[in-house]
C-alpha positions in Angstrom: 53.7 126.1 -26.1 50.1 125.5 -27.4 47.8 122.9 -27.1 47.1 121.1 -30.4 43.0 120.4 -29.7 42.7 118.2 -33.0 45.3 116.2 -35.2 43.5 115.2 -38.4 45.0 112.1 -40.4 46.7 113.8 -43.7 43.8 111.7 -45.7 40.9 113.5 -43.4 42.2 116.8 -43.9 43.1 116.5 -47.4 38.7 115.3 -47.9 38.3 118.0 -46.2 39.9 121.0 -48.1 38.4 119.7 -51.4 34.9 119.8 -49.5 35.3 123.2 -48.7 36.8 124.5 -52.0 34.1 122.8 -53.6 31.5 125.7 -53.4 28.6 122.8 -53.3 28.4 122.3 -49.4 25.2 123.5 -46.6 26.2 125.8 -44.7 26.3 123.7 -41.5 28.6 121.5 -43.0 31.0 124.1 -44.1 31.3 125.7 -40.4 32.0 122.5 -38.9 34.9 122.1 -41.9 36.0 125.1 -41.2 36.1 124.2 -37.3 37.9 121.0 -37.6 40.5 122.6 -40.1 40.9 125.5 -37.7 41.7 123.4 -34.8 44.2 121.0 -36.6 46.1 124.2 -37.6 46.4 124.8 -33.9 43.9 127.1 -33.2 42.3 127.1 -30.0 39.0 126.0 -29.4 37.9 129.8 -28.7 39.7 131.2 -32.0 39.0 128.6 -34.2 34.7 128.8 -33.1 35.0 132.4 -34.1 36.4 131.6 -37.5 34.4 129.0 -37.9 31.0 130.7 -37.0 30.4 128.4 -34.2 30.2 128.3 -30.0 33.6 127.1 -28.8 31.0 124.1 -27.0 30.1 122.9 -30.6 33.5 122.4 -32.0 34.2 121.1 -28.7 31.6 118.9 -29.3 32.6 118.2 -33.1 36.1 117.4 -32.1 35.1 115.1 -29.3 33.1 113.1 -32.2 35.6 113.5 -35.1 38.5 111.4 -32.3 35.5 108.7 -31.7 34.0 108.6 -35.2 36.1 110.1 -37.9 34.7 112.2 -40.3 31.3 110.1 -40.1 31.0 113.1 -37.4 
């Protein structure tokens, strides 16, 4: 059975597919959407950094700060 790295609240994730469909976002920003949304889906930590374009030690990172912070990460 996997490991689910990353349970986003149904509000958070829902914020965060409109950002992403949205076209208007940095690039920065849309990696790290792409990480978080990644990882909720069940992707590893691994997978979901090469999706996303980042090391698997920044979504690590990002995820760490998303459970302390919410998306004010």
């Amino acid at each position: 059975m996997k490991k689910q790295h990353l349970q986003l609240t149904s509000d958070d994730r829902l914020k965060l597919e409109s950002q992403r469909k949205s076209g208007q976002l940095k690039v920065r920003i849309y990696k790290r959407i792409v990480g978080l949304l990644e990882l909720d889906a069940g992707q590893t930590y691994e997978s979901a950094s090469k999706l996303a374009g980042l090391s698997a030690r920044s979504l690590q990172n990002l995820a760490k700060r998303y459970r302390t912070d919410g998306l004010a990460c």
